[in-house]
C-alpha positions in Angstrom: 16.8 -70.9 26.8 17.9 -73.1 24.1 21.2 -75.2 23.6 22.8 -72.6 21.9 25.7 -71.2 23.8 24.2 -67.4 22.9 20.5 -68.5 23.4 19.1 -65.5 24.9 21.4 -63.0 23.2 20.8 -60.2 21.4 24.1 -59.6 19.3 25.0 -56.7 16.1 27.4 -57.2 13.8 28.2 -53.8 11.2 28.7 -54.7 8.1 27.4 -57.8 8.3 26.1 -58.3 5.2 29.0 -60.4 2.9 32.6 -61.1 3.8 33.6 -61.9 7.7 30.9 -59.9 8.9 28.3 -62.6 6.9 30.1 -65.4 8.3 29.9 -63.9 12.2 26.4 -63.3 11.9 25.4 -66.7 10.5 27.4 -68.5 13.6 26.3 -66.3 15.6 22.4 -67.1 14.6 23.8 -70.8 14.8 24.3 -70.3 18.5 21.1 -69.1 18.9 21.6 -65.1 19.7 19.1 -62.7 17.9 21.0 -61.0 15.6 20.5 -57.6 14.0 22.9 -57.1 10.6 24.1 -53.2 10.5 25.0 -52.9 6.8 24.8 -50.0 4.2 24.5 -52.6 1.6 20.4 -53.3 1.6 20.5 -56.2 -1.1 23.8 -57.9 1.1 22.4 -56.9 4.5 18.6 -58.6 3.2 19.8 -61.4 1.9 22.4 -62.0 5.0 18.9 -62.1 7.1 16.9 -64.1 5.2 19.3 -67.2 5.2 19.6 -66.8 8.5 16.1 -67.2 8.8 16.0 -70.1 5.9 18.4 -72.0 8.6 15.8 -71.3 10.9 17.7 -68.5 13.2 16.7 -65.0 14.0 17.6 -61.8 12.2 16.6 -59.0 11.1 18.2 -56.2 9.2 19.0 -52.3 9.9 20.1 -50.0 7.1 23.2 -47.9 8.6 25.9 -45.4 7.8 28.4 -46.3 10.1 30.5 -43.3 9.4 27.3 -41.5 10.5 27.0 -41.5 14.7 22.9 -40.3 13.8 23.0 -43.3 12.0 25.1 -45.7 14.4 22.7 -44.0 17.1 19.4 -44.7 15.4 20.4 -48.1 14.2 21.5 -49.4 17.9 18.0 -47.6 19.3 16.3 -49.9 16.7 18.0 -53.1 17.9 16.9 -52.7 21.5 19.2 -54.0 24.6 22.6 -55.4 23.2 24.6 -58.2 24.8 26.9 -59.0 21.9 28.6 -56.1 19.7 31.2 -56.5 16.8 32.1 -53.7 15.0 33.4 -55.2 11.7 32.3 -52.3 9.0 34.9 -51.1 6.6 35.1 -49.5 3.3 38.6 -49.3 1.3 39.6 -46.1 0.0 42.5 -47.6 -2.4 46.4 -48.3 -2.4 48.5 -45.1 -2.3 52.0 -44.1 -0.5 51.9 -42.4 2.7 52.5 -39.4 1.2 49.8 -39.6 -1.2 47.0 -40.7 1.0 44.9 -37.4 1.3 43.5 -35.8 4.8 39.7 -37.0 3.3 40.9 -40.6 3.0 42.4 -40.6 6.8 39.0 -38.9 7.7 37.3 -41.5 6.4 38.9 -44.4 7.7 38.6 -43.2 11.1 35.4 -42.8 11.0 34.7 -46.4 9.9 37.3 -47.9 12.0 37.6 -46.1 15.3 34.8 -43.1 15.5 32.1 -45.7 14.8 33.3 -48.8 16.9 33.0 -46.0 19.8 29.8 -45.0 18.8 27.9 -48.7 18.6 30.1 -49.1 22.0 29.3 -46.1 23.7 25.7 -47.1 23.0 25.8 -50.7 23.8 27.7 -49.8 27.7 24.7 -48.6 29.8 22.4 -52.0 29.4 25.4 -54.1 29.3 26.6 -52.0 32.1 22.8 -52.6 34.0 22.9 -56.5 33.6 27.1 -56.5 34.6 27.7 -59.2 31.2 28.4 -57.7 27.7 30.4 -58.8 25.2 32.8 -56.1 22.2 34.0 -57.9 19.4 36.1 -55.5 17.3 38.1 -56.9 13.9 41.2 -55.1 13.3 43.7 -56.5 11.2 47.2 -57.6 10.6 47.7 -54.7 7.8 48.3 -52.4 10.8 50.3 -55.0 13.1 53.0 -55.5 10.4 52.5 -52.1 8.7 51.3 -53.3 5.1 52.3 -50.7 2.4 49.8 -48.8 0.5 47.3 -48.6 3.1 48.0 -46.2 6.0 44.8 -45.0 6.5 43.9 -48.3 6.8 46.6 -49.3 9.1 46.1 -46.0 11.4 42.5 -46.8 11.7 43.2 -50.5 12.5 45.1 -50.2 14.9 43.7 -47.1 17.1 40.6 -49.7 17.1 43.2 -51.7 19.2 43.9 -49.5 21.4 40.2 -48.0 22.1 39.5 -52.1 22.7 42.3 -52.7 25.4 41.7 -49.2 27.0 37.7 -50.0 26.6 38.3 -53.9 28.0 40.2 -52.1 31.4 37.5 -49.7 31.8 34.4 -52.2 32.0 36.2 -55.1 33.1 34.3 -54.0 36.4 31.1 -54.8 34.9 31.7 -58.0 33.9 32.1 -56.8 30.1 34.8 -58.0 27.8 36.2 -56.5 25.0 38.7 -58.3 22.5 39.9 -58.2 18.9 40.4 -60.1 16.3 43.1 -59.9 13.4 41.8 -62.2 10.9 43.4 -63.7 7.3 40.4 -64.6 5.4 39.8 -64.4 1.6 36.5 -63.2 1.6 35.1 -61.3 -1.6 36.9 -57.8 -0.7 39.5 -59.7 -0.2 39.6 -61.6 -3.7 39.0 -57.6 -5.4 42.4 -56.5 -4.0 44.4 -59.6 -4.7 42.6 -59.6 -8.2 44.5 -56.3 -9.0 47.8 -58.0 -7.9 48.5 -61.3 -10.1 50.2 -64.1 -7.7 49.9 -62.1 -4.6 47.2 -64.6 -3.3 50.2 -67.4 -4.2 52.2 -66.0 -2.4 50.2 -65.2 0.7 49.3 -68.6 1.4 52.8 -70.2 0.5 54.0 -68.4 3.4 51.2 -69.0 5.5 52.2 -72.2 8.0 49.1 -73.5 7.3 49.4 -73.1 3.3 46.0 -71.3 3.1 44.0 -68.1 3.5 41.2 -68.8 6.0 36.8 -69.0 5.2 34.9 -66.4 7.0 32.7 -68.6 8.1 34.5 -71.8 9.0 37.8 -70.2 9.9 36.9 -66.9 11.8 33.7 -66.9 13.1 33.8 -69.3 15.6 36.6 -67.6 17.1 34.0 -64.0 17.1 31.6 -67.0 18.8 34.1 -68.1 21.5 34.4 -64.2 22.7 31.2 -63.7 22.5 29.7 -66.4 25.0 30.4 -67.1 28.7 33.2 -69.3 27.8 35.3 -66.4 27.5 34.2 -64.5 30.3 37.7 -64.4 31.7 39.4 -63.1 28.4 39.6 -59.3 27.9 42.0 -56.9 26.1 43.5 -59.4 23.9 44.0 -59.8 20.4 43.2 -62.8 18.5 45.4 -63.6 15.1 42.8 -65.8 13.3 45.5 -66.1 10.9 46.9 -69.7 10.6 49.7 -68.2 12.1 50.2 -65.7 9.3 51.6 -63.1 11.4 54.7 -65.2 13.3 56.6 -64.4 10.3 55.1 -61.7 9.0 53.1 -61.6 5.7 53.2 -61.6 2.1 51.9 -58.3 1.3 54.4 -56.0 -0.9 51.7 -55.0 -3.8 53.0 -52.6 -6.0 52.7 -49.3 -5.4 53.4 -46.3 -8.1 55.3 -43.1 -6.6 
């Protein structure tokens, strides 16, 4: 065992190619865990392993459709016994009313952020149910908290990933397994695409924000996916985490403009 507070670990992390998911893996390589990147992105998911590997960590990556449970299935076979799982893959499928968000677009986000979080968890529980220590990382988001407009798929999603956490976290609490989730603000490059279609929305996101900024993926979030996933939080389950700079106290920003 090394000095890393995950030495030892064996963690996953879908979509963790670019964005928060990049940022989780490389901290959690930092602390020394063994960790596999889930991403359908090859050239992000690649190159998200091989500078974990430049800063001498160890990675390795696993092509995979996480709205696919052959493919969630197969991918967690691959990566062997799993101590540390976040479930951070997600796809956008655009900004549109309620009542113009079609059945495929609800199908979809479901699939990436409840259907497949089960799956990777469902297949994680029996070795991290064996050893009685496993740790469920699962990034929702504050779009569902304070019911952002033009995204209800999204927000749906979002927050049944919540409540399959909490209901999940007093389930295995038994078996020493904890399950939390983080609602981050960071402005990772998804995040820059959006705002780009939105002049001054960015502005005004971070004006409000106590802090006066939108967080790093990296700096900013991932140690906080690092916390939960080590022994230092072995008495934290169920919760959710606002990695916000206390965006969500006041609510935030977030009124793009939608067309009828």
């Amino acid at each position: 065992m090394g000095n890393g507070r995950l030495s030892g670990r064996n963690a996953v992390v879908t979509g963790g190619g670019g964005g928060i998911g990049r940022g989780i893996a490389l901290r959690l390589a930092a602390e020394e865990a063994s960790v596999v990147i889930a991403d359908f992105d090859a050239e992000l998911g690649q190159s998200c392993a091989a500078e974990i590997t430049m800063r001498d960590g160890s990675a390795r990556f696993i092509q995979t459709d996480v709205t696919r449970r052959e493919s969630i299935e197969a991918m967690m076979a691959a990566a062997g016994e799993v101590d540390i799982l976040v479930n951070n893959a997600w796809r956008g499928t655009g900004q549109q009313r309620v009542e113009n968000k079609t059945d495929e677009q609800f199908d979809l986000a479901l699939r990436f952020g409840v259907y497949a979080a089960q799956w990777a968890m469902r297949a994680a529980l029996p070795h991290m149910k064996r050893q009685g220590w496993g740790r469920v990382v699962n990034i929702a988001s504050l779009n569902g908290v304070n019911a952002h407009v033009g995204t209800a798929d999204y927000n749906v999603a979002k927050e049944g990933l919540r409540a399959l956490t909490r209901t999940a976290a007093r389930e295995w609490a038994p078996y020493g397994i904890c399950c939390n989730i983080i609602c981050p603000a960071a402005l990772a490059d998804s995040m820059r695409r959006v705002m780009a279609q939105q002049p001054g929305m960015i502005e005004a996101i971070e004006s409000a924000n106590p802090m006066g900024r939108m967080g790093d993926p990296e700096a900013d979030i991932a140690p906080v996916a690092a916390f939960l996933a080590s022994d230092d939080a072995r008495y934290v389950t169920g919760n959710t985490l606002f990695v916000d700079g206390g965006g969500h106290i006041n609510g935030v920003a977030w009124a793009p403009h939608i067309d009828d």
